[in-house]
C-alpha positions in Angstrom: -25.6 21.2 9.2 -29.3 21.7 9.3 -31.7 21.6 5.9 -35.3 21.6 6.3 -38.2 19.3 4.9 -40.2 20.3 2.0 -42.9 19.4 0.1 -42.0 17.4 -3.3 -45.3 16.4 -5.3 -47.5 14.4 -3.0 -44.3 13.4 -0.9 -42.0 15.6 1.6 -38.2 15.8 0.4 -35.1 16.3 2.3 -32.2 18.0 0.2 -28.4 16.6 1.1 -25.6 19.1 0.7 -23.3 18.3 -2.3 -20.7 18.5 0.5 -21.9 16.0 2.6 -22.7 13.7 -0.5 -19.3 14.1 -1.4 -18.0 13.0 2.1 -20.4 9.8 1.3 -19.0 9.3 -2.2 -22.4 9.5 -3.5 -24.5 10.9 -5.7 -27.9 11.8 -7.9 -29.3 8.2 -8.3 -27.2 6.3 -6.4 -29.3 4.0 -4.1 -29.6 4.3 -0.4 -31.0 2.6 2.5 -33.2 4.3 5.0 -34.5 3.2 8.4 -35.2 4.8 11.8 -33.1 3.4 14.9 -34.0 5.2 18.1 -35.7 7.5 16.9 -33.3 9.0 14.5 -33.6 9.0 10.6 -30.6 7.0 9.5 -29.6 6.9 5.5 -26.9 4.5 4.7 -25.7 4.0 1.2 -26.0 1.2 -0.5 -22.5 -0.3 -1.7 -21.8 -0.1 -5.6 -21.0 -3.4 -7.6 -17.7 -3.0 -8.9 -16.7 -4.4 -12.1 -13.9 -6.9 -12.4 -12.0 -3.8 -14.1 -12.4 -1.8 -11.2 -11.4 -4.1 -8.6 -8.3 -5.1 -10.8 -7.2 -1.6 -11.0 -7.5 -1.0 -7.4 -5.2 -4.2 -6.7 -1.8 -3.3 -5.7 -0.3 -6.7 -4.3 2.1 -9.2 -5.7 0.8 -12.2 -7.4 2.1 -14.6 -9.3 0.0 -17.3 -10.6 0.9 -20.9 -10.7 -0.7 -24.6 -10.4 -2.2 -26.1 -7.2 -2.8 -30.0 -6.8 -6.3 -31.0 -6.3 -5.2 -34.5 -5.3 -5.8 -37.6 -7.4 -8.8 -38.2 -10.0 -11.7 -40.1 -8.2 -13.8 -40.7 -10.5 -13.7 -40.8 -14.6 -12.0 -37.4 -15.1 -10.5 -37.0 -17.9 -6.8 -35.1 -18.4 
């Protein structure tokens, strides 16, 4: 796919196809990384924080919870 470089106030601007951002899972304000290795313009988006709702819904394993020893009490702990 091949866009083209444009002027964008006192900046230039390259527009991304809403296919390819799709692709990406990105979109408008999402933040990305860019740097130049070898030459090439690379753009690499920046992971999103997910909330602990998010990652909890995406959890499909078993889990049970229980108790684990953390040995005996070495100094004045109190139980």
């Amino acid at each position: 796919m091949y866009t083209t470089i444009q002027k964008w106030g006192n900046s230039q601007a390259v527009r991304i196809p809403k296919a390819i951002l799709e692709m990406l899972e990105i979109g408008e304000n999402d933040k990305v990384e860019m740097k130049v290795h070898d030459g090439n313009l690379v753009i690499i988006p920046v992971k999103k924080h997910k909330t602990l709702k998010e990652r909890i819904a995406e959890y499909e394993g078993d889990y049970q919870c229980g108790e684990w020893d953390t040995g005996k009490p070495k100094g004045k702990e109190e139980f």
